[in-house]
N, C-alpha and C positions, 0 to 999 in steps of 0.2 A: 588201407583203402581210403580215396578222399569221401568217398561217400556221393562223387558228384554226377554218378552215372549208375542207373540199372540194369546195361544193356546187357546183353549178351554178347559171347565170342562167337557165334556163327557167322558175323558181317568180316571174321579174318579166314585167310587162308592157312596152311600147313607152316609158312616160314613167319605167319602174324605180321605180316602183310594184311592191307583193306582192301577188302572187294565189296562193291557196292552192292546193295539189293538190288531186287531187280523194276521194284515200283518206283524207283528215283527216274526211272527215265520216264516220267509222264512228262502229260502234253507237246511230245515231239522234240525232246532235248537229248540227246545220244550224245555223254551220259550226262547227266543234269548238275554234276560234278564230279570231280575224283579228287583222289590223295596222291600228291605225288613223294616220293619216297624215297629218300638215300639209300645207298646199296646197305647202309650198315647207319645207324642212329647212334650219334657221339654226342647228345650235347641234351638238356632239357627244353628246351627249344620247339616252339609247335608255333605256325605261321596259319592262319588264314588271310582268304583273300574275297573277302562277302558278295563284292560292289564292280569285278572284274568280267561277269559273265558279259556278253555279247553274242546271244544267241538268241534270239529273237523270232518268236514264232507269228509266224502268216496270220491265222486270226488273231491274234494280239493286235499287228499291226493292223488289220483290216479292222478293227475296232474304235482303233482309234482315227481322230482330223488330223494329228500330224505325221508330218512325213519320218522316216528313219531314223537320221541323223538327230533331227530335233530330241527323238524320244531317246537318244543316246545321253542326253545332257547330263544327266545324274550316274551314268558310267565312272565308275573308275577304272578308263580303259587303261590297257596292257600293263595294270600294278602286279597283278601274279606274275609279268614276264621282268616286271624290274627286281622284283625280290626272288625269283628263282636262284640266284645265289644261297640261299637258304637252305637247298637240299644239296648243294657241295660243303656246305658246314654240318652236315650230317643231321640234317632237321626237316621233316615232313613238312607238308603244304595242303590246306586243303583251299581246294577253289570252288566258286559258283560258276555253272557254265549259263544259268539265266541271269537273266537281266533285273538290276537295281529296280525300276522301273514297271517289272512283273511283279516281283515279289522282296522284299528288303529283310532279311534274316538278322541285320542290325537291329530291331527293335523288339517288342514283347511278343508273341505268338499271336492276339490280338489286339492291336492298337489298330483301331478300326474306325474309318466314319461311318456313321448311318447313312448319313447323304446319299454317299457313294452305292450303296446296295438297296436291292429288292429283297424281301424278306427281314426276317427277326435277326439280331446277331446274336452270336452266344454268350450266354450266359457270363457275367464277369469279361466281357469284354472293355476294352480298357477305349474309351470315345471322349476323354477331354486330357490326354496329354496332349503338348504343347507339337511335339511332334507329329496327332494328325492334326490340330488346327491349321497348323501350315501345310497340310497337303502331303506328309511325308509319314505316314505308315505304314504297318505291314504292307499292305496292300497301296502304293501312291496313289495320291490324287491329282498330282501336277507332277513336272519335271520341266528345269530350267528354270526359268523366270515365272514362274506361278503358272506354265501352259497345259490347259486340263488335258489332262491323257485321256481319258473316254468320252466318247459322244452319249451314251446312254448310263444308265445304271447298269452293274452287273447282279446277275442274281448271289446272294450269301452262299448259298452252294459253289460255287466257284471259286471263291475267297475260302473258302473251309477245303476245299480240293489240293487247292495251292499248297494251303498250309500242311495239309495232312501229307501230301507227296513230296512237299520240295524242301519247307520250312522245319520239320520232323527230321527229317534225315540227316539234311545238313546238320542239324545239335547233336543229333545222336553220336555222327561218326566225330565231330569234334570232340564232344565231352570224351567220347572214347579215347583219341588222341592225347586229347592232356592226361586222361589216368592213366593210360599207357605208358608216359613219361614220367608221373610221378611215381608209378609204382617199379618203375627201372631206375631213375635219381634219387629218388625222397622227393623231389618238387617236379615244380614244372611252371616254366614261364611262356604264356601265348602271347602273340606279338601279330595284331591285327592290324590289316595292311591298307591302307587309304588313301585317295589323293582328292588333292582342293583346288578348285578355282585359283589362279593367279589374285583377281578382283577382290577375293576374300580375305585377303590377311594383309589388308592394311585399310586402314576407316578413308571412308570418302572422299573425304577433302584430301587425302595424301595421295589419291590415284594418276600419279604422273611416272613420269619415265625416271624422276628424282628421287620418292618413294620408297622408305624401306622396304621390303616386303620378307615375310618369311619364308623361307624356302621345306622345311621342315616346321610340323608343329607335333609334338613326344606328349600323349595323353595318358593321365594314371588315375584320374578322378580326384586328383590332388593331392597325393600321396596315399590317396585309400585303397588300389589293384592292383598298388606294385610296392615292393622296397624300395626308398628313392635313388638308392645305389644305383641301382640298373638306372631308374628314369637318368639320374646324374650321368652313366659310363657314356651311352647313347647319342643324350647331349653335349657333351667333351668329345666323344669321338668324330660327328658330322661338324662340330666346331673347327677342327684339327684337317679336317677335309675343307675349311673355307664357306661352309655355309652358316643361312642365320635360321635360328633356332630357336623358337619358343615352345613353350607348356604350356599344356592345358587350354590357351585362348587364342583360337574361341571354340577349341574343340578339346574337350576332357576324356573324351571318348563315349559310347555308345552303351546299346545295350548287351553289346558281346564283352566289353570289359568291363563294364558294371557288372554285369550278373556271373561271370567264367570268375576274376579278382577274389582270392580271396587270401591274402600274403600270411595272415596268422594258421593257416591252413597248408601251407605252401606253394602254393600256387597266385602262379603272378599274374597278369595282365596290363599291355602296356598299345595302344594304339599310335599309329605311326598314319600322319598326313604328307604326301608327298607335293609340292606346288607342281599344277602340272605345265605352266609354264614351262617348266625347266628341261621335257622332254616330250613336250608335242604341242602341235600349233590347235591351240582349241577351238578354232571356228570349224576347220576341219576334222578333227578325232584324230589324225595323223601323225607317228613318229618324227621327230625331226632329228639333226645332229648331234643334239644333244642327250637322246636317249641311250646309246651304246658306252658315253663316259658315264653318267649318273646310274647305269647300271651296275659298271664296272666298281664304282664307289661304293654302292649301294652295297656290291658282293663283297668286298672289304671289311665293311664295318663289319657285315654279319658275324663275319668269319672271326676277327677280333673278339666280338660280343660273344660266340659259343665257347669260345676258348675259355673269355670270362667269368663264365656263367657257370659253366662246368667245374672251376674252380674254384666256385664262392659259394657254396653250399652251405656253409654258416651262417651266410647271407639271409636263406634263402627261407627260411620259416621255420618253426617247431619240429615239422615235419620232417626235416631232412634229421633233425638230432633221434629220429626214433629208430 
């Protein structure tokens, strides 16, 4: 056992297969996520996708001064559908069907502003990471260009609602997904799924049509959530595909590869930024012609990678030698 889950098997079915609870579908989200699943699991290999929901509920938006699309800004829209290649490499997926925007399971349970709420917050709640000063906690305070999501305060009860219905489940059924893999490989490597602004990965003065920019950026926390091998195969491999490729900057990864990472354990963790340039026009949220090849690349590496992965189990921490 990795030790990294207390759950219970009652959230599987007869073939251990996930079926969700049944309180994941608050506040009007059918379902608030799921797993999606290869017919048969070949590979140690476990994908989330945090930051992809796009379901957006009525009072949310009735709460808020801006329109839709604006509040979509922090979307990492259709990343679960560029890495759905993942479950033809024989590797589950699990997604968020809400929105970045509602609730962000990237960070601590609560990393909270006071600001933001009416009432007391709880107890050990975490209010001067760097991540809420700028407005991006559990709970956001902005999206986009710093634009406040709420007109009013919300009451702490609802931020504690969130968390208990949305942010609870989603860890449970992941932490279960990785042990589920470790305890069938000896390890288990997650591979969190991301996309970034075009605007972001190259500094200011370079923002011309000249401009390098990275197409991909491959987070491990600097060699601390992963073996660098994988971070290295990863990188060589979307290299080999023609893209550019940096690490770690200016994203190392989050709080799901922070805290899931633990390589002397077995278990890896490796965050994966996609430029969404590359396959939608971001004023509109929009696909373009570029999403159906970077998919198809996307499904490539994977598939290479589990083959990898599957293979290099010496690689892959202590754990697999036991």
């Amino acid at each position: 056992m990795t030790g990294m889950s207390n759950s219970q098997d009652d959230s599987k079915d007869v073939a251990g297969r996930f079926r969700l609870p049944a309180h994941v579908n608050a506040h009007g989200f059918f379902p608030a996520m799921d797993v999606l699943e290869p017919a048969t699991v070949l590979t140690p290999l476990v994908f989330s996708s945090p930051h992809s929901g796009a379901n957006y509920p009525a009072d949310f938006i009735a709460a808020s001064p801006l329109d839709s699309l604006t509040l979509r800004r922090s979307e990492d829209a259709f990343v679960d559908e560029l890495f759905s290649g993942a479950i033809d490499a024989g590797a589950p997926m699990l997604r968020a069907h809400f929105p970045r925007a509602f609730l962000d399971v990237n960070r601590e349970p609560y990393e909270l502003d006071p600001r933001m709420f009416e009432g007391r917050l709880p107890l050990g709640a975490n209010t001067r990471s760097i991540r809420v000063a700028g407005g991006l906690g559990t709970i956001a305070r902005v999206v986009g260009d710093s634009q406040e999501i709420y007109r009013n305060r919300l009451p702490i009860s609802e931020a504690i609602r969130r968390i208990d219905q949305l942010y609870r489940p989603y860890h449970d059924i992941l932490r279960q997904l990785v042990d589920r893999s470790w305890r069938q490989f000896g390890v288990s490597i997650l591979i969190d799924c991301h996309s970034m602004p075009s605007s972001s990965v190259s500094p200011p003065s370079q923002r011309n049509d000249e401009a390098p920019k990275s197409d991909f950026i491959i987070g491990d926390r600097y060699g601390t959530s992963c073996n660098p091998v994988f971070t290295a195969w990863l990188d060589e491999a979307l290299h080999r595909k023609g893209f550019a490729v940096r690490r770690n900057k200016p994203y190392a990864g989050g709080y799901i590869t922070e805290s899931y990472g633990s390589p002397a354990m077995g278990v890896h963790a490796i965050q994966i930024e996609v430029n969404r340039g590359l396959y939608m026009n971001e004023a509109t949220l929009e696909p373009h012609e570029g999403f159906e090849p970077l998919r198809a690349v996307i499904t490539d590496v994977l598939g290479g990678f589990a083959l990898f992965a599957a293979s290099h189990n010496d690689l892959l921490g202590s754990a697999a030698a036991e």
